[in-house]
TORTILO-184659 format. One line per field, with one value per residue (C-alpha): residue number from 1; residue in three letters; y, x, z. Coordinates in Angstrom, 3 decimals, always signed. Each point is the difference from the previous one (the first is absolute). Example, Ala and Ser with C-alpha at 12.3 -4.5 7.8 and 13.67 -1.06 7.14 Angstrom:
BEGIN
nr <- [1|2]
rest <- [ALA|SER]
c2 <- [-4.500|+3.440]
c1 <- [+12.300|+1.370]
c3 <- [+7.800|-0.660]
// end
This chain:
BEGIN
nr <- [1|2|3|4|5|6|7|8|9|10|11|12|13|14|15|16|17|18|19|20|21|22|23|24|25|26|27|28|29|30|31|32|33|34|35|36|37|38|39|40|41|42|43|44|45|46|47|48|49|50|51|52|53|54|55|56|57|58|59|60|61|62|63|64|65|66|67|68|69|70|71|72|73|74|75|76|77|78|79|80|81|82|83|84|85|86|87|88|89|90|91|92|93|94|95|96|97|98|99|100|101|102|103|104|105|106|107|108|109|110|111|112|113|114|115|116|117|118|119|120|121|122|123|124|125|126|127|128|129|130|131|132|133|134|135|136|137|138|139|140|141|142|143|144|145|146|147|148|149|150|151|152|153|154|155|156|157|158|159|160|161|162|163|164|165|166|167|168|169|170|171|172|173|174|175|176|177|178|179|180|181|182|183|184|185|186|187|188|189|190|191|192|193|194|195|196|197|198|199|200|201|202|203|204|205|206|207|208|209|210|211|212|213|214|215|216|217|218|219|220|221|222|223|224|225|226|227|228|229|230|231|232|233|234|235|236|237|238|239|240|241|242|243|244|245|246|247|248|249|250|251|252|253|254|255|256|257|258|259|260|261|262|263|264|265|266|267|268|269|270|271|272|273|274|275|276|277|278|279|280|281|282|283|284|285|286|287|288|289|290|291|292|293|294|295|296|297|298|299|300|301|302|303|304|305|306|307|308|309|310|311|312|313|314|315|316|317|318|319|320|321|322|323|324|325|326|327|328|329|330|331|332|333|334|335|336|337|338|339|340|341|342|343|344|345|346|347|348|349|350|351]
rest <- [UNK|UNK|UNK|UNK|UNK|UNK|UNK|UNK|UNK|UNK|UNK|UNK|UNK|UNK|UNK|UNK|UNK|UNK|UNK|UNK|UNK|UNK|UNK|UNK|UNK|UNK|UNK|UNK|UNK|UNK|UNK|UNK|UNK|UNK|UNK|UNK|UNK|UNK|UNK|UNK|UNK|UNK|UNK|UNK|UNK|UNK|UNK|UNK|UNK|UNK|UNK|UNK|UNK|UNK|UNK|UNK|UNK|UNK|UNK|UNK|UNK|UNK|UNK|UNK|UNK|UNK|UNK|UNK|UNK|UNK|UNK|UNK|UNK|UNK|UNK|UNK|UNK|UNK|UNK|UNK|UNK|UNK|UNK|UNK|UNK|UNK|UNK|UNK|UNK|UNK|UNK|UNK|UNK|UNK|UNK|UNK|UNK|UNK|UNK|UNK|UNK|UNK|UNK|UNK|UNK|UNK|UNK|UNK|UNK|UNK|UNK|UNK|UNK|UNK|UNK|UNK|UNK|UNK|UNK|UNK|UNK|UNK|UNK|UNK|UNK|UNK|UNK|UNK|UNK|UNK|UNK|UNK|UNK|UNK|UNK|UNK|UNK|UNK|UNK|UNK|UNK|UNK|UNK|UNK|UNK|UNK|UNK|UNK|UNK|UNK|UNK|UNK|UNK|UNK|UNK|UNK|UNK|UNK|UNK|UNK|UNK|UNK|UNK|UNK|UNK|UNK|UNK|UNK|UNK|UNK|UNK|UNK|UNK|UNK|UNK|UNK|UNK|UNK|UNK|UNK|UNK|UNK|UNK|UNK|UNK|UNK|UNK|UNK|UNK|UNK|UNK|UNK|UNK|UNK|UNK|UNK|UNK|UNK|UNK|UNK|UNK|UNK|UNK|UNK|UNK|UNK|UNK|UNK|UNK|UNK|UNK|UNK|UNK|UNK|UNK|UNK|UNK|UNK|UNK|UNK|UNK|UNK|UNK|UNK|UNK|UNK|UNK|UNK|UNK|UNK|UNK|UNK|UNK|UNK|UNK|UNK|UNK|UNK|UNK|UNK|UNK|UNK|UNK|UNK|UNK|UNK|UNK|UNK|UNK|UNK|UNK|UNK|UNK|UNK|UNK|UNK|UNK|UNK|UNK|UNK|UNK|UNK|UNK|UNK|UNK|UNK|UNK|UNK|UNK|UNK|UNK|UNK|UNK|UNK|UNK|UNK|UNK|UNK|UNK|UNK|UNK|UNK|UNK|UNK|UNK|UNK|UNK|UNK|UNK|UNK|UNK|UNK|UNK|UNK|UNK|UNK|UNK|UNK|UNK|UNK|UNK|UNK|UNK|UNK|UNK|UNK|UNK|UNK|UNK|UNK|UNK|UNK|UNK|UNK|UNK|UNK|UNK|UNK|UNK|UNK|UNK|UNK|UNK|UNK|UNK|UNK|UNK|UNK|UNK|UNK|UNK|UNK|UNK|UNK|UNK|UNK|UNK|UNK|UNK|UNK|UNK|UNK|UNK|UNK|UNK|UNK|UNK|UNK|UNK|UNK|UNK]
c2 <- [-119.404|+3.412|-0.158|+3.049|+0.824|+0.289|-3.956|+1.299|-1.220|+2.290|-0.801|-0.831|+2.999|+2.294|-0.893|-3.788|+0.530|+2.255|-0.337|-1.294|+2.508|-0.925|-0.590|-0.485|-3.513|+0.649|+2.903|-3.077|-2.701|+2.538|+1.456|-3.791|+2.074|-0.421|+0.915|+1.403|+2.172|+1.155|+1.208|+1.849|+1.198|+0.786|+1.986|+1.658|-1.811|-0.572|-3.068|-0.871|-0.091|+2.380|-2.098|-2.274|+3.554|+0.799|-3.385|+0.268|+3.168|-0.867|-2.705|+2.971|+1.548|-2.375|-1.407|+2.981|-0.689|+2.798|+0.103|-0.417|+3.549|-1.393|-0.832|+3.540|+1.415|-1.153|+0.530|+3.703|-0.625|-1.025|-2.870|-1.561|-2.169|-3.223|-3.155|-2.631|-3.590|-3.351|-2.750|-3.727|-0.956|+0.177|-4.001|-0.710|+0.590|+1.852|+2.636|+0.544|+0.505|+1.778|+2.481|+0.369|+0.893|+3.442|+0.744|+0.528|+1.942|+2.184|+0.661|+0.928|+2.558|+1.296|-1.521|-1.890|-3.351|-0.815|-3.737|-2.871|-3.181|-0.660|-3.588|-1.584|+2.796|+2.006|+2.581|+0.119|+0.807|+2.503|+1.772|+0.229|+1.560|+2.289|+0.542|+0.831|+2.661|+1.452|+0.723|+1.463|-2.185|+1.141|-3.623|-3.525|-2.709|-3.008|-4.181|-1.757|-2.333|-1.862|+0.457|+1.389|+2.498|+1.526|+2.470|+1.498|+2.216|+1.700|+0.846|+2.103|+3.573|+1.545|+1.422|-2.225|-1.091|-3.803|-2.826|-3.647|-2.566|-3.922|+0.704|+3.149|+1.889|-0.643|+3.136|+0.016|+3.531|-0.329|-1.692|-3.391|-2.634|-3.390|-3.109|-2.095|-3.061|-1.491|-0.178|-0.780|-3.153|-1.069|-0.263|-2.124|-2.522|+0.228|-0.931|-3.089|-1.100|+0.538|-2.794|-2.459|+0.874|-0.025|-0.523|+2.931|+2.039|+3.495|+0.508|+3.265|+2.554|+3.016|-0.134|+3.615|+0.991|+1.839|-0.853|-4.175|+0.085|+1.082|-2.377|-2.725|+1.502|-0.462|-3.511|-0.779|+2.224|-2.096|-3.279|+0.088|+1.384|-3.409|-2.891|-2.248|+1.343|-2.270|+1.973|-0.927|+2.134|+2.917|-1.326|-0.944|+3.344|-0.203|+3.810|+0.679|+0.387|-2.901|-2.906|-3.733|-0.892|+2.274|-0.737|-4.212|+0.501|+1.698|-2.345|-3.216|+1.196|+1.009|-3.305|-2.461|-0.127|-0.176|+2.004|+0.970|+3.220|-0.086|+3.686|+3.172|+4.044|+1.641|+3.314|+2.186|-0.917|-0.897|-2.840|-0.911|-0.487|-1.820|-2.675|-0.341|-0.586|-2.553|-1.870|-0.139|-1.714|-2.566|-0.894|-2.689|+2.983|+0.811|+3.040|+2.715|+3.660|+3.338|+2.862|+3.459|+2.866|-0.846|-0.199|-0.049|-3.731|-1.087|-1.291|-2.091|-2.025|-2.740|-0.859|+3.713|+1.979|+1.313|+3.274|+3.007|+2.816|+3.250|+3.311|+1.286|+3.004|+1.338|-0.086|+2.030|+2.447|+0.548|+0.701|+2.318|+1.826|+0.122|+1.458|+2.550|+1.017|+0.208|+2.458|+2.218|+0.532|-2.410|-0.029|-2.679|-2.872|-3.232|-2.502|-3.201|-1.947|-3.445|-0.955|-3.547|-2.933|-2.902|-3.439|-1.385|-3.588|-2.037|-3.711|-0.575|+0.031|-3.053|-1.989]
c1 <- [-97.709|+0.567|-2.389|-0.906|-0.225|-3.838|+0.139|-0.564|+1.900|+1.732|+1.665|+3.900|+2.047|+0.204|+3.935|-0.546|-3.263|+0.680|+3.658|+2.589|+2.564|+3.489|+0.988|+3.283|+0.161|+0.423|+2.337|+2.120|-0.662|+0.326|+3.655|+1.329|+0.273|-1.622|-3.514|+1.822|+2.745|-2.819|-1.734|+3.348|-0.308|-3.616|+0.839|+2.886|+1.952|+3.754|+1.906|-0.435|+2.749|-0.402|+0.339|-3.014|-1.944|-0.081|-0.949|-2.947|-0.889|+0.159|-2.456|-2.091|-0.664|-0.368|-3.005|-1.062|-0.148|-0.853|+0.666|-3.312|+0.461|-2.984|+2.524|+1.492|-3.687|-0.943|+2.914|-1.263|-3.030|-2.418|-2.557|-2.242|-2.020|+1.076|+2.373|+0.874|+0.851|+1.281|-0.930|+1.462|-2.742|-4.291|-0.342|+0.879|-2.496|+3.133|+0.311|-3.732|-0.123|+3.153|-1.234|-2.986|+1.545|+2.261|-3.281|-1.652|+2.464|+0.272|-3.433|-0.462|+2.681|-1.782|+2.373|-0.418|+2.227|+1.054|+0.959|+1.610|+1.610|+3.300|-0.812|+3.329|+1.547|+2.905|-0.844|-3.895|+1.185|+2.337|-2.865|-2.486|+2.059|+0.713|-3.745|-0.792|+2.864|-1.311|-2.365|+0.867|-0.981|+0.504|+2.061|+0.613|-0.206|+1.287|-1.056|+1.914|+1.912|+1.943|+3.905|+0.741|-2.608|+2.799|+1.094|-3.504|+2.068|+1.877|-3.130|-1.779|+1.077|+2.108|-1.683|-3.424|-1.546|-0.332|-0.736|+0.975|-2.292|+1.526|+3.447|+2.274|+1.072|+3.484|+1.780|-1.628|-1.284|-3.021|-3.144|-1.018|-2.444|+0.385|-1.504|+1.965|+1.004|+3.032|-1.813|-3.189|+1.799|+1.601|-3.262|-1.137|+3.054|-0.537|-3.594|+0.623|+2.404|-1.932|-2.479|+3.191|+1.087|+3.650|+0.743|-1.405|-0.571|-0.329|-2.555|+1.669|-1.965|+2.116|+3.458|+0.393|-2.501|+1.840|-2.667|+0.589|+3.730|-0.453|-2.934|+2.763|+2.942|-2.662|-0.762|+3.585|+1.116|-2.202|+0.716|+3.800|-0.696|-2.011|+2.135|-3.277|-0.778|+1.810|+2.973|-0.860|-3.259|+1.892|+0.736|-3.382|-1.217|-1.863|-1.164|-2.668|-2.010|-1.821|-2.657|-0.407|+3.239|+2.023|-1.278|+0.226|+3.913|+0.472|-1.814|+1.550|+3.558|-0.661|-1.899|+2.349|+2.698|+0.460|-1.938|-2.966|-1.762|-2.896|-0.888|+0.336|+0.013|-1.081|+1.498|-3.976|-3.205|+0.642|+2.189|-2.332|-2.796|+2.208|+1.014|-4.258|-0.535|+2.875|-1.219|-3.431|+1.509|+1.972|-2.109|+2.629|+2.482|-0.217|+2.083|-0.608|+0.426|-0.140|-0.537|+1.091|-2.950|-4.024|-2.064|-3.876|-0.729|+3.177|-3.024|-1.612|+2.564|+0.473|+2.169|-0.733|+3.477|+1.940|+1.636|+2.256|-1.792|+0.908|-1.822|-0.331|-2.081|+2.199|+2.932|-1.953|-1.509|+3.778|+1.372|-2.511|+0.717|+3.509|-0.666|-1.881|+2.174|+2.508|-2.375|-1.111|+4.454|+1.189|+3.654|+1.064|+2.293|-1.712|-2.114|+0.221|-3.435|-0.178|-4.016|-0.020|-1.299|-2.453|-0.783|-2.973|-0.527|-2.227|+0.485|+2.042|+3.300|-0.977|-0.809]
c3 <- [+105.094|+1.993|+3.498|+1.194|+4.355|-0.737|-1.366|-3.621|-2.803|-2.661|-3.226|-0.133|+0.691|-3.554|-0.927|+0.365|-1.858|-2.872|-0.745|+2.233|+1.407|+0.369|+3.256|+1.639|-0.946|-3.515|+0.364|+1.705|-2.843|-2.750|+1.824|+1.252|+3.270|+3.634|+1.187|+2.678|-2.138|-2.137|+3.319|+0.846|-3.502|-0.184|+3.887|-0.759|+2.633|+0.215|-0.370|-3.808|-2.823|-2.464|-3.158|+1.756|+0.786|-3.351|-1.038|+2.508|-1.409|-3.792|+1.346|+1.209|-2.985|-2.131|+1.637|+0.995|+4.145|+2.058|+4.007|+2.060|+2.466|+2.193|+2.713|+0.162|-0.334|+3.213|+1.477|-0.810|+2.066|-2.707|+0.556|-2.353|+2.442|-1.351|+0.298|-2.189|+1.019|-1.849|+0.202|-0.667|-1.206|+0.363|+0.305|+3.462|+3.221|+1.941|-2.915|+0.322|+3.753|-0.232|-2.512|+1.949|+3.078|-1.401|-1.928|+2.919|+1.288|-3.020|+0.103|+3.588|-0.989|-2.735|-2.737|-3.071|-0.744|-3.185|-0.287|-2.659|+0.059|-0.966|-1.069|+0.497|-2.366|+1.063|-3.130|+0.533|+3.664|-1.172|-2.180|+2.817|+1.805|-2.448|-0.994|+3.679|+0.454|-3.403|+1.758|+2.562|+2.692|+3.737|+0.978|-1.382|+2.164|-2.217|+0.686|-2.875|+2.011|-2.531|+0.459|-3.454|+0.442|+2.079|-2.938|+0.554|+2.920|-2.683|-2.027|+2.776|-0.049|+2.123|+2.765|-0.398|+3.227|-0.283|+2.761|-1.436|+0.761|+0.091|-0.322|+0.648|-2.099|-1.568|+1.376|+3.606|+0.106|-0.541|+2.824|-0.329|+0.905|-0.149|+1.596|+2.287|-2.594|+1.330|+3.694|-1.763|-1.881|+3.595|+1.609|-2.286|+0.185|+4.157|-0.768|-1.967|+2.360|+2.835|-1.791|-0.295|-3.876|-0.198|-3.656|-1.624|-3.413|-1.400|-3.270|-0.747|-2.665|-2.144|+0.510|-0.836|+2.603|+3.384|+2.174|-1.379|+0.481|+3.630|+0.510|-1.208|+2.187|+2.997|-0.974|-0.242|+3.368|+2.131|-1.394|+0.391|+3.746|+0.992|+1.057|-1.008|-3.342|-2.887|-1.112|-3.629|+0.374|-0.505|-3.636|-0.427|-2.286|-3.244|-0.899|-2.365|-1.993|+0.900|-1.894|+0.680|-1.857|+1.933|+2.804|-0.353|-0.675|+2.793|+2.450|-1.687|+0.012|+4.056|+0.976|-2.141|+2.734|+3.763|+2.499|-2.822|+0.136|+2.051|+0.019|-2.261|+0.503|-2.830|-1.120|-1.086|-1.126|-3.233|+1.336|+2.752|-2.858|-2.697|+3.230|+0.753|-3.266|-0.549|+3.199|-1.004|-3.313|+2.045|+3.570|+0.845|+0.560|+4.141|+0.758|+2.593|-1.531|+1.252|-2.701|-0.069|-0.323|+0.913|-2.298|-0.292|-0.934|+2.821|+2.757|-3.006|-1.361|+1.937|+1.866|+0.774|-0.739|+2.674|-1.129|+0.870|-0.327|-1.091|+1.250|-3.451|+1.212|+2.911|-2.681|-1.863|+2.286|+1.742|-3.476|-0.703|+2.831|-0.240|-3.426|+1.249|+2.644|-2.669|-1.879|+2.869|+0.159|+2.585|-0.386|+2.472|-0.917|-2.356|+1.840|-0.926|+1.671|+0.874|+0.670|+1.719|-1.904|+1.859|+0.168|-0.449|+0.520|-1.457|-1.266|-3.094|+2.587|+1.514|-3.453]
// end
């Protein structure tokens, strides 16, 4: 679904509608080359060999691709009022108040915001993207985290202002926003210790996600830097997805030996839910747990869940704002924005 700034929806953009335009990512299937030497291709840019230009360029015309000049547009000066932004996904309560934070901005500026979710799909991500620059769209700012979405760089024109939103962007010249997950992930360790856990557990979630890997380097950071955590804690990872049966193999293989787990960070929501539901299954089970990201129902479970909150909406509100900085011609050198994470205790550390 496409949200407008006014909180309408509109249909699907036309090309994913009607007929679907070849993008960049099929030039590079269909020529077994590069998204990013088809971009050097597509740009006229230096640096690729001429048998593998040609190759690029058969791949061209056969499927009939056609470079998006929206980028060199408004470089001319031409506006159309609007942004575009992706979207992970439409499921989680941080995507919500993070969409609703740059629409707000967007629409105290007068601009419409076109939005989609990638879905866990490098290729959906890639034609969003190219949907939104089809039309024309004044800035991108882009909130697919997972790690292979990293060829989505190569897919925004040249010259296209974009923010990145939960990860940076592969090349570095372009702003970004990101939560603070590794320090996020070491408060939480401190804070189980602090309640006397030693022999501890992460319930990690995607493993392609950025913002989970540095969630897990945090976790593992701040238990090899404290003398009183068990060293084999750091080994102590079971990623995700997660159900009960996932969940029960993990536990058993880290409470069969010495120095059992006693308490568990886990890695997002989804994590944090699957555990709540697996302890509700099994109420002989006592382990203290703090979970990454707050959630609406976190005060009612009990034991009440002590989380690591994210501020979804400043995230979103700074990356607005550095996108439209970006658009009014600020030329200054890539930001990349760290917004602090918090604590907030409640009980399920101390179970």
């Amino acid at each position: 679904m496409t949200t407008l700034s006014n909180g309408a929806a509109a249909s699907e953009p036309a090309p994913e509608r009607s007929r679907q335009w070849p993008t960049m990512v099929d030039v590079a299937r269909a020529s077994g080359a590069s998204l990013k030497t088809v971009s050097r291709v597509v740009n006229g840019e230096p640096g690729v060999r001429p048998v593998t230009a040609e190759r690029v360029q058969r791949a061209i015309a056969e499927l009939g691709f056609q470079r998006n000049d929206g980028a060199s547009m408004l470089r001319r000066g031409s506006s159309t009022a609007s942004i575009g932004m992706v979207l992970e996904d439409f499921s989680g309560p941080f995507y919500a108040m993070l969409a609703g934070a740059v629409e707000r901005v967007a629409r105290d500026r007068g601009y419409l915001m076109l939005t989609g979710a990638a879905e866990n799909d490098p290729e959906r991500a890639a034609r969003l993207v190219a949907a939104f620059t089809a039309r024309r769209v004044d800035g991108l700012i882009v909130a697919a985290s997972r790690a292979d979405h990293s060829d989505l760089d190569d897919c925004i024109p040249a010259g296209t202002r974009a923010v990145f939103v939960d990860r940076p962007s592969r090349r570095g010249d372009a702003d970004s926003v990101s939560s603070d997950n590794e320090g996020g992930t070491r408060a939480a360790v401190r804070h189980l210790v602090d309640l006397g856990h030693t022999s501890l557990g992460f319930l990690g979630a995607d493993e392609h996600s950025w913002t989970i890997r540095r969630r897990l380097d945090g976790y593992r950071s701040a238990v090899r830097a404290d003398p009183a955590i068990d060293p084999q804690s750091v080994e102590r990872i079971a990623m995700g997805p997660h159900d009960d049966d996932t969940i029960a193999a993990a536990w058993s293989s880290w409470t069969s030996g010495d120095n059992p787990v006693t308490a568990l960070v886990t890695a997002n929501n989804r994590a944090t839910l699957a555990l709540v539901r697996f302890l509700r299954s099994h109420p002989e089970i006592r382990v203290g747990y703090v979970g990454f990201d707050d959630f609406e129902a976190a005060e009612l479970i009990q034991p009440a869940v002590t989380v690591i909150a994210q501020d979804a909406d400043e995230i979103g509100r700074r990356a607005a704002e550095l996108l439209f900085d970006r658009i009014a011609g600020t030329a200054a050198a890539a930001q990349h924005v760290v917004i602090p994470t918090r604590l907030i205790q409640r009980d399920s550390g101390r179970r």
